[in-house]
C-alpha positions as CSV (number, residue, x, y, z in Angstrom):
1,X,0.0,0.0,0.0
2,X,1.4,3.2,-1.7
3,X,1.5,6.2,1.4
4,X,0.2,9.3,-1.5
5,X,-1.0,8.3,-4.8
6,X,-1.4,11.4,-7.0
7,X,-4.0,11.4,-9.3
8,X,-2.9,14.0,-12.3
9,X,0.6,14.7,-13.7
10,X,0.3,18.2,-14.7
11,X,2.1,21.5,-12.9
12,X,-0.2,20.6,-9.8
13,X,0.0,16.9,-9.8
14,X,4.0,16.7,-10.7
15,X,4.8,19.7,-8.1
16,X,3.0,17.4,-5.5
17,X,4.8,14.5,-6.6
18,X,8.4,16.4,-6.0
19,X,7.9,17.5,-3.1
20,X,6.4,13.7,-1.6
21,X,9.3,12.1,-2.4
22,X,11.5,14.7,-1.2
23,X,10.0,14.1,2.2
24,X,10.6,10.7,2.0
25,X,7.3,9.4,1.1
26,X,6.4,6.3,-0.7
27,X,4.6,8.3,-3.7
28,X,2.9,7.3,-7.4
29,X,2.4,9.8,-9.9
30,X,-0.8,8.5,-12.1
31,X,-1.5,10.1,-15.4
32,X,0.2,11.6,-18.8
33,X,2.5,14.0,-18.2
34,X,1.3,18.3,-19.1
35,X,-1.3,16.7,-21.0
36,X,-3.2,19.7,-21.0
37,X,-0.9,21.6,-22.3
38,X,0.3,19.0,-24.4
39,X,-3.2,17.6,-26.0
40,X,-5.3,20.3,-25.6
41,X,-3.6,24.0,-26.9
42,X,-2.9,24.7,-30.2
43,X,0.3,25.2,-32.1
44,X,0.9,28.9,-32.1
45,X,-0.3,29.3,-28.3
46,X,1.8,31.0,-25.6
47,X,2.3,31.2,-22.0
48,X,0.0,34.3,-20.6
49,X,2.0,34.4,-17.0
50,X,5.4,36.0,-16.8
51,X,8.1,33.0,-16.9
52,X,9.2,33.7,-13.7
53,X,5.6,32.9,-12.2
54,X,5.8,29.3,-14.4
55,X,7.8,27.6,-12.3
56,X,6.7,24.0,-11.0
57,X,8.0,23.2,-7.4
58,X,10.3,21.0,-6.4
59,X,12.2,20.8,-2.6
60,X,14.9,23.7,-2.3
61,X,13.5,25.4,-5.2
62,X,14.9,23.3,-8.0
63,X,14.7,22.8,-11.6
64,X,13.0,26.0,-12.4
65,X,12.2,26.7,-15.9
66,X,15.1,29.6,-15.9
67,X,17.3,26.3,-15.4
68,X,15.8,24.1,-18.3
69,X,16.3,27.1,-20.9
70,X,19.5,28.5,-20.0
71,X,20.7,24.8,-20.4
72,X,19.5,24.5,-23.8
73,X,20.7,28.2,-24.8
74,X,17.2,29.4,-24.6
75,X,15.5,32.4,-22.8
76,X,13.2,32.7,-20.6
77,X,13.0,36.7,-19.9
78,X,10.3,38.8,-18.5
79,X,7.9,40.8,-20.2
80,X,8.8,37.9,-23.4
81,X,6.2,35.7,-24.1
82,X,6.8,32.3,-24.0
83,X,5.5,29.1,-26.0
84,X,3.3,26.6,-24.9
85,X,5.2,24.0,-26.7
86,X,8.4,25.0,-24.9
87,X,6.7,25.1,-21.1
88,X,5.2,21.5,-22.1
89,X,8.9,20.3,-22.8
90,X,10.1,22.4,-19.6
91,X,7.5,20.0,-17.4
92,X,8.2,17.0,-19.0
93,X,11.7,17.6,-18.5
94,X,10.6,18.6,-15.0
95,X,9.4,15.2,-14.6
96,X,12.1,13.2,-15.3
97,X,14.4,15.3,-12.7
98,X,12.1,15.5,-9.7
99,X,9.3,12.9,-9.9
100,X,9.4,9.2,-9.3
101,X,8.5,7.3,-12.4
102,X,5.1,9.0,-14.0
103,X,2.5,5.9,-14.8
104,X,0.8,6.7,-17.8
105,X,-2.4,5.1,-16.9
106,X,-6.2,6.8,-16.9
107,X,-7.6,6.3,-13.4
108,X,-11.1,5.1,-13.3
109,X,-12.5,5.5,-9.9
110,X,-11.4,6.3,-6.7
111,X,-13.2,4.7,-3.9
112,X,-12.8,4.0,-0.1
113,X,-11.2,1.0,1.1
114,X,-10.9,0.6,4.8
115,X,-8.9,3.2,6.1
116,X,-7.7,4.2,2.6
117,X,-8.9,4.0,-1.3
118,X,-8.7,2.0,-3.7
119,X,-7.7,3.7,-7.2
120,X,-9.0,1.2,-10.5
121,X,-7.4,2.3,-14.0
122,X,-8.5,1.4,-17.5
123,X,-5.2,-0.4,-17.7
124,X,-4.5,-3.1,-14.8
125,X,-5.6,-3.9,-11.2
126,X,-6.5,-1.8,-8.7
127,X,-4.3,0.0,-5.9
128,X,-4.4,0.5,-2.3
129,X,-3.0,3.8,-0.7
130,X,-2.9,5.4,2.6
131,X,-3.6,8.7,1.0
132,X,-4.8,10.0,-2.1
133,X,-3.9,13.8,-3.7
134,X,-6.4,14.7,-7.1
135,X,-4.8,17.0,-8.8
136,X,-6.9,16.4,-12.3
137,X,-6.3,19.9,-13.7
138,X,-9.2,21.8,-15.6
139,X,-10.6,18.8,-18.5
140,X,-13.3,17.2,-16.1
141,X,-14.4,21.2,-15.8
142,X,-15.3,22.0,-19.6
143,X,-18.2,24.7,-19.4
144,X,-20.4,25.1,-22.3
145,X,-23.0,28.0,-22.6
146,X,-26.6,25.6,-22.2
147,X,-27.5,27.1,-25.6
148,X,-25.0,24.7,-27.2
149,X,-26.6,21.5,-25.9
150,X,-29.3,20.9,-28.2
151,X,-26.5,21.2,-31.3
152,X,-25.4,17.4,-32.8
153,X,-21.2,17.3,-31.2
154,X,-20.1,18.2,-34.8
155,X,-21.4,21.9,-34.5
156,X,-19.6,22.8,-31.8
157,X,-16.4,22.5,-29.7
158,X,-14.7,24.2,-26.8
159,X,-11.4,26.1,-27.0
160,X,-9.7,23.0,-25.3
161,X,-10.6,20.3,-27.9
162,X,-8.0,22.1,-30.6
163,X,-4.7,21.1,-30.8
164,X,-4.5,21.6,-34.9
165,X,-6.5,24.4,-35.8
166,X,-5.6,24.5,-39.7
167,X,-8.7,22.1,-40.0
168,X,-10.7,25.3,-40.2
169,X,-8.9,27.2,-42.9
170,X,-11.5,28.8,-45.1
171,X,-14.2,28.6,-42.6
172,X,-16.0,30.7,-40.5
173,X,-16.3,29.9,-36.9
174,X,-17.9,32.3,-33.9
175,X,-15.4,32.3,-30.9
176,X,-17.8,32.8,-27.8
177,X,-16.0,34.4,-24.9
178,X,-13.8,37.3,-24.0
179,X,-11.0,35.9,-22.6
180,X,-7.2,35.1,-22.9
181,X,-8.2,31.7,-24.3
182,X,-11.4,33.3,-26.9
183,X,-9.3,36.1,-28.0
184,X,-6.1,34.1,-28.7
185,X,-7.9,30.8,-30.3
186,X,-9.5,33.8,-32.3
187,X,-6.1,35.2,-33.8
188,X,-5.0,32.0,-34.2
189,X,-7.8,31.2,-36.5
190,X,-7.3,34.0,-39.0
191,X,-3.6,33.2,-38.6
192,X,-4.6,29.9,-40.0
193,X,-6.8,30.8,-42.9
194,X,-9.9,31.0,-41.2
195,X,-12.4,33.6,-41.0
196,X,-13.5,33.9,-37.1
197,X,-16.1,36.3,-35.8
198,X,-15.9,36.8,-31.3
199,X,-19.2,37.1,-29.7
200,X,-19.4,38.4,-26.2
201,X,-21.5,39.3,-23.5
202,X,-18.9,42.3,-22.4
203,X,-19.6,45.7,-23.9
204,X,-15.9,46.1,-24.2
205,X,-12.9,43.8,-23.9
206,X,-10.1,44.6,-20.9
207,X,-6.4,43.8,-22.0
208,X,-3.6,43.6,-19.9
209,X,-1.5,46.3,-20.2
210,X,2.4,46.2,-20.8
211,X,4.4,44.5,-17.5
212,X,6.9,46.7,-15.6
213,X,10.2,46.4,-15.5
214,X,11.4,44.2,-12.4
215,X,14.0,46.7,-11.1
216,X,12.4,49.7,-10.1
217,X,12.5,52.8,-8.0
218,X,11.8,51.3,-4.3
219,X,8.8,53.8,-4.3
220,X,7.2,52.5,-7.4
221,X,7.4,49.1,-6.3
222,X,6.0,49.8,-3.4
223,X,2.7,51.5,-4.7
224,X,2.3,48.7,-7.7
225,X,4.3,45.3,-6.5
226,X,4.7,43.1,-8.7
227,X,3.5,39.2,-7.9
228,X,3.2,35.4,-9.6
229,X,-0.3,36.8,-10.7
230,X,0.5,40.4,-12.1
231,X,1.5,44.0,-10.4
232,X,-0.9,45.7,-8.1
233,X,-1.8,44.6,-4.4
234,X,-5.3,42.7,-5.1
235,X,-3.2,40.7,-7.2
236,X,-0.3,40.2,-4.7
237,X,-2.5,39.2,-1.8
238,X,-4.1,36.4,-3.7
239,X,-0.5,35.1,-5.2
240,X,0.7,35.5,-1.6
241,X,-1.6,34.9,0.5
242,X,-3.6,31.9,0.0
243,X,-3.7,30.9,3.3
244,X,-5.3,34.2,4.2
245,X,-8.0,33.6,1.4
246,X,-8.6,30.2,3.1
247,X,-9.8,32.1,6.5
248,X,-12.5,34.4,4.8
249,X,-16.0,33.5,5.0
250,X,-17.5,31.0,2.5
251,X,-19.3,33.6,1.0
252,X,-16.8,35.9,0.6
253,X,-14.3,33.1,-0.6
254,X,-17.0,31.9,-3.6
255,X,-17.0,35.2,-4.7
256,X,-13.2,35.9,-5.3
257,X,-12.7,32.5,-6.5
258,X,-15.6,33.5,-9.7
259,X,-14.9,37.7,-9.7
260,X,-10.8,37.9,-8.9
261,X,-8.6,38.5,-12.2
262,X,-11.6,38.5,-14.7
263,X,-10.9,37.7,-18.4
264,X,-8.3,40.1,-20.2
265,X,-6.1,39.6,-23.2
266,X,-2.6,39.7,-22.9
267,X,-0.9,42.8,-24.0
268,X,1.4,41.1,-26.9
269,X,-2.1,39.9,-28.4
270,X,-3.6,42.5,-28.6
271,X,-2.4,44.2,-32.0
272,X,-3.0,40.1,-33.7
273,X,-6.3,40.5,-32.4
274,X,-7.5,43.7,-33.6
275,X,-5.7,43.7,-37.1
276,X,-7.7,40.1,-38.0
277,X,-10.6,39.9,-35.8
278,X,-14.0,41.0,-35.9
279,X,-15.7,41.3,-32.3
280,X,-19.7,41.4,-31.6
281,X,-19.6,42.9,-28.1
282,X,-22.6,43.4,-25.9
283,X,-24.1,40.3,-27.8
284,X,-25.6,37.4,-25.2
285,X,-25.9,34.2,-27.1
286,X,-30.1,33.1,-26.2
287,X,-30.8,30.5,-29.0
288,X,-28.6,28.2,-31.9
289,X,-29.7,25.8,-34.1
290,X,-28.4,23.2,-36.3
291,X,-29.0,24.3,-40.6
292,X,-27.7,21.1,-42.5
293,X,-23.9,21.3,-41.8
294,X,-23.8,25.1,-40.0
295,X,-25.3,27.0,-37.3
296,X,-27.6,29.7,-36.7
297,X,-26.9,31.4,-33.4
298,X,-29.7,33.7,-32.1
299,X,-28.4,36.5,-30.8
300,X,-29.2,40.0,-28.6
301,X,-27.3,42.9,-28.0
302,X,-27.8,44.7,-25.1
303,X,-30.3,47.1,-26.0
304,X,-32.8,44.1,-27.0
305,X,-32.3,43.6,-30.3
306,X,-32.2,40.4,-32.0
307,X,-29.3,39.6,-34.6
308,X,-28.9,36.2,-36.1
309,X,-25.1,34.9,-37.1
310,X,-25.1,32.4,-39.4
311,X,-21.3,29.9,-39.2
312,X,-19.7,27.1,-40.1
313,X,-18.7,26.2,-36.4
314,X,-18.8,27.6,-32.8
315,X,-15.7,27.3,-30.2
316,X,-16.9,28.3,-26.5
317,X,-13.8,29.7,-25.2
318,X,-15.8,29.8,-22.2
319,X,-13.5,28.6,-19.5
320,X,-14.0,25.8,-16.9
321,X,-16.1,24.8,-13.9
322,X,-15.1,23.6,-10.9
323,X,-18.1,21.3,-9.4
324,X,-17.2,18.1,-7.6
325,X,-20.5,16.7,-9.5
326,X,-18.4,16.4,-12.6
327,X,-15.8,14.4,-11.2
328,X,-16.9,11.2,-12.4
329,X,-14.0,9.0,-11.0
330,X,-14.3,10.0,-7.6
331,X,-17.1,7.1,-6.3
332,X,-20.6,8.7,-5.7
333,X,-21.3,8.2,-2.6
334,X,-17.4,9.4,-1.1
335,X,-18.9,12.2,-3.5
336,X,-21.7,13.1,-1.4
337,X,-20.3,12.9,1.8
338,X,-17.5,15.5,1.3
339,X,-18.6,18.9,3.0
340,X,-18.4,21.8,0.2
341,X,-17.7,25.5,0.0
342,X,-21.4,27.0,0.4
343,X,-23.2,26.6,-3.0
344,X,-20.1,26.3,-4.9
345,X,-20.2,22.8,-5.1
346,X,-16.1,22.8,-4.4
347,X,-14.5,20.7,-1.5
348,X,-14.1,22.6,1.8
349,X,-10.5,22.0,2.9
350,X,-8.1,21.9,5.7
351,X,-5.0,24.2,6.0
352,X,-3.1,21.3,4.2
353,X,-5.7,20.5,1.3
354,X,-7.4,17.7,3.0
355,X,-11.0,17.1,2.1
356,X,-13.9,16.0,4.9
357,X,-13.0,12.7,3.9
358,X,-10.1,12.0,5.8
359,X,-7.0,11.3,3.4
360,X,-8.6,12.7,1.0
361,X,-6.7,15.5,-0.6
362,X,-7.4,18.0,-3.5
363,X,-5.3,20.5,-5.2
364,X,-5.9,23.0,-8.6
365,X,-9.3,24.7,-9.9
366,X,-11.1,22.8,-7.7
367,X,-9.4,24.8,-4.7
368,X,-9.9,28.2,-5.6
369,X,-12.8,28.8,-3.4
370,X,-10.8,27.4,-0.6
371,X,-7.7,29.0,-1.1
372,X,-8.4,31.7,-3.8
373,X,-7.9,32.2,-7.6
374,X,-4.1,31.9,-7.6
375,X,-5.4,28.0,-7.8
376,X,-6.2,28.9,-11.1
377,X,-2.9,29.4,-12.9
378,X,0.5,27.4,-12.8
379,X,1.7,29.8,-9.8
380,X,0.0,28.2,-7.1
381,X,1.7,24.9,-7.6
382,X,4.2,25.7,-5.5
383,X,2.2,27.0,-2.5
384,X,-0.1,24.1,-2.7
385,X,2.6,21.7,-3.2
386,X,4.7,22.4,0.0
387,X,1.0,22.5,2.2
388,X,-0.5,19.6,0.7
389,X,2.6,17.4,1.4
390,X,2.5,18.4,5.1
391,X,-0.8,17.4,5.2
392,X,-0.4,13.9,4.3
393,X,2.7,13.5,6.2
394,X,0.5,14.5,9.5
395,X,-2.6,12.4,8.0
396,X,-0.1,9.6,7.7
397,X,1.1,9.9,11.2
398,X,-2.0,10.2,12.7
399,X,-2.7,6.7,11.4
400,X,0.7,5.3,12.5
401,X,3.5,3.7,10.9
402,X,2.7,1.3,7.7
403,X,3.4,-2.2,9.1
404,X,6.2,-3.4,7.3
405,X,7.6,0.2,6.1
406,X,10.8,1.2,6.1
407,X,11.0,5.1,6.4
408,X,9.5,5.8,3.0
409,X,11.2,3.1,0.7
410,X,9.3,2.7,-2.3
411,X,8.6,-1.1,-2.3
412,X,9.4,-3.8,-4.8
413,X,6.7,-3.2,-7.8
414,X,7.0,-6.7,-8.8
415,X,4.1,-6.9,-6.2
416,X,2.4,-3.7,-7.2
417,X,-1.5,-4.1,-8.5
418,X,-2.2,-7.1,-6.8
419,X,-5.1,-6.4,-4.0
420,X,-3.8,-9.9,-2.2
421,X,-0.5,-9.0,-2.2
422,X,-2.0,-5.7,-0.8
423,X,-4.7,-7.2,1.7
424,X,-2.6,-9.9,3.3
């Protein structure tokens, strides 16, 4: 029986994973490595955080992704942007330096098994652990506006589903959203021979404006500081200060975690954008309907009127959802029993990450209205990381020592997967 099985082996999952075995723990890593990032971003994408803020975290601060490009004669410079492709490669290579082997297996279920779980993948037999961290990143959380549901699967697609986006060349496709991900899947498009129209519900869209330099006058640092989550001091106390999110009412949490950092463009898009793109702003999608192989959206601006865009396909660029009810692997009824942050439908968690269910642990989107909305990006790895670990170490040692363990050594694997081997 594993002490910590992590569930997830992206920036949260991997992070986790480093700093486990680092303590000494006996620790699997379930799950393809950045797939997000890997599967689900298109060629062309880049990194909206500052590469100094896109760090995973390993013990002592180690293999940073200043360390994996200066080693291959590559920078990784502020106010640069920097590609997707080359921060999948950075956490890959991340993975081979700080993480026990990464088991490219899809997980199935998680479920309670006497005073731990039981974890079944598509792949082989079940195992047992003492503890179990999910750190499933943002796919389980796909949001789609409900107007989309009635269209057949071929009409429409969200942002994430793209990895090639030259399959739309010549076509015209509505982007619904107003964010990073809408506005650069957008560009992207036209960059790629297509002919995208954005559809929002804002009146106008927000872009981030260009980042400071990070030497400044002591005064001007001091009235804007800069943070993992951009300059200003709303945005420092949620990169900083998680733990002081955590103590805020429920309420107040909920709201933060859906209001904090709303959608903005980055400021190197924003010249791609405009140049290629045209935008219907103030337009709230109420109605679409399948015509043979395209789609009629019904839509209304925001003085009533009704305007009807007619396309070849939609992407909702329309983020992600954190709701425990959509994460099918966890078993039902453990499900139900967790207690949740007020109506958000979110796990309520410990100082150290640990669910109502004890052993339990989460990290990622799923945390923000625990901890805040640094949850949401790559920067809170390394906060979450560090607490979670203590958490299962003090879990761990509220349930005594494993009989048979030998101060974290990672047994032989020759045995692994076999519940008698296990159960004995």
């Amino acid at each position: 029986m594993d002490d910590l099985v992590v569930v997830g082996a992206g920036p949260y999952g991997l992070s986790i994973a480093a700093h486990a075995a680092g303590a000494g723990l006996d620790v699997r890593v379930l799950g393809r490595p950045m797939a997000s990032w890997r599967d689900h971003m298109p060629d062309g994408m880049y990194l909206k955080s500052e590469p100094w803020s896109s760090n995973l975290s390993a013990p002592g601060g180690r293999h940073t992704l200043a360390d994996y490009c200066a080693a291959r004669g590559m920078s990784a410079e502020h106010g640069t942007p920097l590609p997707i492709g080359t921060f999948s490669a950075y956490g890959l290579w991340f993975a081979r330096q700080a993480v026990p082997e990464v088991e490219e297996v899809t997980v199935t279920e998680v479920a309670p098994h006497g005073e731990g779980f039981r974890i079944h993948t598509a792949e082989g037999p079940p195992l047992l652990a003492r503890t179990v961290a999910l750190a499933v990143g943002v796919m389980p959380f796909v949001n789609h506006p409900a107007a989309l549901y009635d269209l057949p699967p071929t009409h429409y697609s969200h942002s994430s589903g793209h990895r090639d986006l030259s399959r739309f060349a010549g076509l015209e496709v509505a982007v619904l959203g107003a964010g990073q991900a809408a506005l650069e899947t957008a560009a992207l498009l036209a960059e790629n021979g297509a002919r995208p129209c954005l559809v929002a519900r804002r009146s106008r869209l927000n872009w981030n404006t260009v980042p400071q330099p990070l030497r400044r006058p002591p005064l001007r640092a001091l009235r804007d500081p800069h943070s993992g989550l951009g300059t200003g001091w709303r945005s420092w106390a949620w990169s900083e200060l998680p733990w002081a999110v955590r103590r805020l009412p429920a309420p107040t949490r909920e709201r933060i975690a859906a209001t904090a950092l709303g959608p903005a463009g980055a400021w190197w898009l924003r010249e791609r954008f405009e140049r290629r793109v045209p935008a219907l702003l103030g337009h709230r999608l109420h109605r679409a309907v399948a015509v043979g192989e395209r789609t009629r959206l019904g839509l209304t601006t925001a003085a009533g009127e009704s305007v009807v865009l007619d396309t070849a396909h939609v992407i909702a660029a329309t983020g992600f959802t954190p709701d425990l009810a959509r994460l099918e692997l966890l078993d039902a009824g453990l499900r139900a029993a967790l207690a949740t942050v007020g109506g958000a439908g979110t796990p309520e968690l410990g100082p150290g990450f640990e669910s109502s269910w004890p052993g339990l642990f989460f990290a990622g989107l799923l945390t923000a209205p625990s901890f805040g909305p640094s949850m949401r990006f790559v920067h809170g790895a390394g906060f979450t990381a560090g607490r979670l670990v203590k958490g299962v170490r003090k879990r761990l040692g509220a349930r005594g020592p494993l009989p048979g363990s030998a101060g974290g050594a990672r047994p032989d694997r020759s045995t692994a997967g076999n519940p008698s081997t296990y159960l004995r």
